[in-house]
C-alpha positions, 0 to 999 in steps of 0.5 A, a space after each residue: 470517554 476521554 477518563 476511560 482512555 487516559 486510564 486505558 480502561 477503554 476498549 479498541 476495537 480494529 476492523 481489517 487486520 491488513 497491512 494498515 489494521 494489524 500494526 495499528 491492533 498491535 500498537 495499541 495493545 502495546 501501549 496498554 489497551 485492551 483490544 479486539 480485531 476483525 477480520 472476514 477472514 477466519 484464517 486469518 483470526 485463527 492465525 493471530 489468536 496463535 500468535 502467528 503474523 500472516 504478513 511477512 514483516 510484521 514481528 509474531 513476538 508482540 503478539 504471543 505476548 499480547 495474546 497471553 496479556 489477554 489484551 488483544 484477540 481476534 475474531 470474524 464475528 462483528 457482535 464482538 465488536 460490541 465491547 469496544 469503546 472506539 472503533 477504528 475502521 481499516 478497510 480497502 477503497 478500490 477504484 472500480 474498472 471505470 477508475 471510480 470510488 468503490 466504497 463497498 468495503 466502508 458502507 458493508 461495514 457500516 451497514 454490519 456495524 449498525 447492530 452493535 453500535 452504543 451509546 457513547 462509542 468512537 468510531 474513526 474511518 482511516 480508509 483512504 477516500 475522497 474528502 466528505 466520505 465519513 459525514 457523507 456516507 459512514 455517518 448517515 449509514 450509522 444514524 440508520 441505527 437512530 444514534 445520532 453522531 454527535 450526540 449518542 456516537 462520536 466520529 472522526 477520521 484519521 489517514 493511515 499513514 504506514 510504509 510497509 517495511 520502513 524500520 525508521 518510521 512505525 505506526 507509533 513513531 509517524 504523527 497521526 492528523 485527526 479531524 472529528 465531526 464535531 469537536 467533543 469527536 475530534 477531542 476524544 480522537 485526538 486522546 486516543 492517538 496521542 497514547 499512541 503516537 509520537 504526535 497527534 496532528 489536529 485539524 478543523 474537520 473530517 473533511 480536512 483530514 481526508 484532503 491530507 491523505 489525499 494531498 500527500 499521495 497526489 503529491 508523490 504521484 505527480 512528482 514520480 510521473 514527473 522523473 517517469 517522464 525525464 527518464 525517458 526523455 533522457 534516456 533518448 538522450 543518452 543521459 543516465 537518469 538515476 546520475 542525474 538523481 544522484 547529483 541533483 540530490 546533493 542540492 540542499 535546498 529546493 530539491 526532494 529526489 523522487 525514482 523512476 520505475 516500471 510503474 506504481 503499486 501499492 495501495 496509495 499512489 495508483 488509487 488516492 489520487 482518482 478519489 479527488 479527481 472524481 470528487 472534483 467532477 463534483 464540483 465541475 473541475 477538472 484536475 488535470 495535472 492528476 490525471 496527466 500524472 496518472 496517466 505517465 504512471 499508468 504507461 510505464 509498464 509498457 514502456 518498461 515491456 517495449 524497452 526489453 523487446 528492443 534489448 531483446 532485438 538489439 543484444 541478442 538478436 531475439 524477439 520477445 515472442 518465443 524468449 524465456 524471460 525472468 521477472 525479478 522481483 513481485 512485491 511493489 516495492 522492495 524488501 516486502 511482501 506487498 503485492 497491492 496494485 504492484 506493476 509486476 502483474 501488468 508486465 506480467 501480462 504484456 509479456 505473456 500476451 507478446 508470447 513470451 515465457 514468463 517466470 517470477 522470481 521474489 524471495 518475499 512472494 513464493 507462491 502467488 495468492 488470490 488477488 481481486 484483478 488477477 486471479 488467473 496467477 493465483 498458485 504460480 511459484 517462484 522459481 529458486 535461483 541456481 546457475 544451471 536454472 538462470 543460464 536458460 533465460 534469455 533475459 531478466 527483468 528487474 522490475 523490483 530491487 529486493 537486497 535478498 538476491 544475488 545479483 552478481 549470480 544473475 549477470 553472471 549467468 544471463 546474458 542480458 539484464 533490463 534494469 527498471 531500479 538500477 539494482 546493477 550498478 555496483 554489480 560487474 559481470 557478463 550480462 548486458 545491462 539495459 537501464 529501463 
C-alpha cells in the first residue's frame, strides 16, 4: 500500500464533496493521484464531472483541468467507490435538537461501505466527532463485512482542518495530525497526507487525533464567549470593545486577540465542543466551562436583537415591531459563501417573531437554500443595494462584514446602523452607528 502511493498508483477516493471533501478531492488530484469523489447529491456530480465548482470560493479551473487528466470524477453510486485504495470519509456530524452527537451521516456511510470494502484498502473518517468514534462506531460497522481493521483493512483519523475563504492557509498548506488504529494505519495514513500536505503530524491513536480536533475548537469557543462577555460588560461601561482589542493586541506576548459577534456559526465552533461534553457524561464529568461558553455563545443573537430594539427606542423613537430592518450580511463569516450554523438565521427569526419586517442582503447569498433547521427561507432573495431601496429601511443590521458592500451608501442612506463587527468604523456619513 505504501509502494502504491509513493508512486501515486493509488486510488483516492473522497465521500461528501462539501466545504471540507471538495478541496480535499481536488488537492490530491493535483498532486498527481487519480481520484474518485461521492456525493448523494447527483447534481452536485453532474456539476463537478463539467468541471463546474458549486462553492463559491473554490476556483472551477483545476477541475477542468483534472477532469480532462482523467484524474478526478464524481459519482452518487458508492459501487464506484470500489477502485479506490483509500477512502477518506467527509460527512457532516450535527448535533440532535437535544444538543446530542448525531453520527447518522458516518454510520449510513459505513453501513453502505460494507459492500464494497477490500482487502488491502485505507479508510480515514475526518468528520468531527467525539474521541473513540472510528474504533467505537465506523470500525465495528465495517468488520460486519468480515474484514477485519487491521488485518485485511486499515483505518485511521484525521481532523479536517479547512477555513473557508482563508487564501494564506489551503488544504495543502495547513499541517495535517493523523492517528491510525494501529501503527501499520497510521503509517500508511501518515504517507498519504505527507504527499499532500506542507506537514504531517502524527499521533499515538485515533483516539488522540479526535481529542485535537475537538481541543482546537473547544479552545476558540471559550475564548469568543470570553470577548462576548467583556463586550457587553464594557459596553454597560461605555467602553469600545473592538479599542480595547485593538491596543491589547499590540502586546507581544501572552495575549491571542479573539472577536466578539452576533453569535457563532459555521460547522465547528457551535457543534465540536458538545461532542465532548457529552462524551464526558460518559465518564460522569461535567465540563463546565464548555458549556458555560456555549451558553454565552448561544445568547448572543438575542443580546444582538435586543440591543436594536433599544437603538430602535432610543435614535428614532420606533419599536422593533411594525419597523423595516435590513439584515447585512447571511453567510457566517465574511467573504463566503457558508451559511452552516450561521446566527444570521436565529436573528432572522427573533426579529420576525417581535414583528418586525425583515430583508437580507449578501453579495455571496443571493438566493437562500434548503437548510436542515430552516427550511421556511428557503428561496428568500437577497435584496440589491440602491439608494432609493436603502432610504426606506428603518434600521441595518450588520450581522456580517463582507468587503463587497458599500458601506458609505448605507450610512448614507439609513438612518440608523447597529454594528455587531465594527464594519462602520472608517465610514462617515448620516446614519447613527450603534456598536452591538
Amino acid at each position: 500500500m505504501i509502494a502504491k502511493i509513493e508512486t501515486k498508483k493509488a486510488v483516492v477516493g473522497v465521500i461528501g464533496l462539501g466545504y471540507v471533501g471538495l478541496p480535499l478531492l481536488i488537492a490530491f488530484g493535483q498532486a498527481g493521484f487519480r481520484t474518485v469523489g461521492y456525493d448523494i447529491d447527483q447534481a452536485k456530480c453532474e456539476q463537478l464531472n463539467q468541471g463546474c465548482s458549486y462553492i463559491a470560493h473554490i476556483d472551477a479551473s483545476p477541475l477542468s483541468s483534472l477532469i480532462a487528466e482523467k484524474r478526478l470524477w464524481a459519482t452518487n453510486d458508492m459501487a464506484d467507490l470500489s477502485v479506490a485504495d483509500a477512502l477518506i470519509i467527509c460527512v457532516p456530524t450535527p448535533l440532535t435538537k437535544q444538543r446530542e452527537p448525531d453520527l447518522g451521516y458516518i454510520e449510513k456511510t459505513a453501513e453502505a461501505l460494507i459492500p464494497h470494502l477490500r482487502p488491502g484498502q485505507i479508510v480515514i473518517l475526518e468528520s468531527t466527532t467525539w474521541p473513540g468514534t472510528t474504533q467505537e462506531v465506523l470500525q465495528s460497522i465495517l468488520e460486519r463485512s468480515r474484514l477485519k481493521a487491521g488485518h485485511d483493512f486499515f483505518l485511521a483519523y484525521s481532523p479536517e482542518r479547512e477555513d473557508p475563504g482563508n487564501a494564506k492557509f489551503t488544504t495543502r498548506s495547513i499541517p495535517k495530525v493523523v492517528g491510525g488504529i494501529g501503527v501499520d494505519a497510521g503509517r500508511i495514513a501518515c504517507a498519504l497526507y505527507d504527499k499532500v500536505v506542507s506537514q504531517v503530524v502524527p499521533v499515538s491513536s485515533a483516539q488522540v487525533a479526535e481529542a485535537v480536533k475537538l481541543t482546537e475548537n473547544i479552545f476558540r469557543s471559550v475564548n469568543i464567549a470570553l470577548v462576548n462577555e467583556l463586550k457587553i460588560v464594557f459596553a454597560r461601561m461605555g467602553i469600545d470593545i473592538w479599542e480595547v482589542i485593538e491596543a491589547a493586541k499590540s502586546k507581544p506576548f501572552g495575549y491571542m486577540p479573539f472577536y466578539p459577534g452576533p453569535g457563532l456559526g459555521g460547522h465547528c465552533i457551535p457543534i465540536d465542543p458538545f461532542y465532548l461534553t457529552w462524551k464526558a457524561r460518559e465518564y460522569s464529568l461535567n465540563t463546565r466551562f464548555i458549556e458555560l461558553a456555549g451558553e454565552i455563545n448561544s445568547a448572543m443573537p438575542d443580546y444582538v436583537a435586543q440591543a436594536l430594539q433599544n437603538a430602535l427606542n432610543d435614535y428614532s423613537a420606533k419599536s422593533l415591531k411594525g419597523s423595516r430592518i435590513l439584515l447585512l450580511g447571511l453567510a457566517y463569516k465574511k467573504n463566503v459563501d457558508d451559511i452552516r450554523e450561521s446566527p444570521a438565521f436565529a436573528l432572522l427569526d427573533l426579529l420576525e417573531q417581535r414583528g418586525a419586517v425583515v430583508d437580507y442582503h449578501d453579495p455571496h447569498v443571493p438566493v437562500i437554500p434548503p437548510t436542515r433547521e430552516h427550511a421556511h427561507y428557503t428561496g428568500r432573495q437577497s435584496v440589491a443595494l440602491t439608494a432609493e431601496g436603502l432610504s426606506a429601511y428603518d434600521a441595518a443590521l450588520v450581522c456580517t462584514d463582507h468587503d463587497a458592500v458599500d458601506y458609505q451608501l448605507l450610512t448614507d442612506n439609513v438612518p440608523l446602523i447597529v454594528d455587531t463587527r465594527n464594519a462602520m468604523r472608517k465610514v462617515s456619513g448620516q446614519a447613527t452607528v450603534v456598536l452591538a
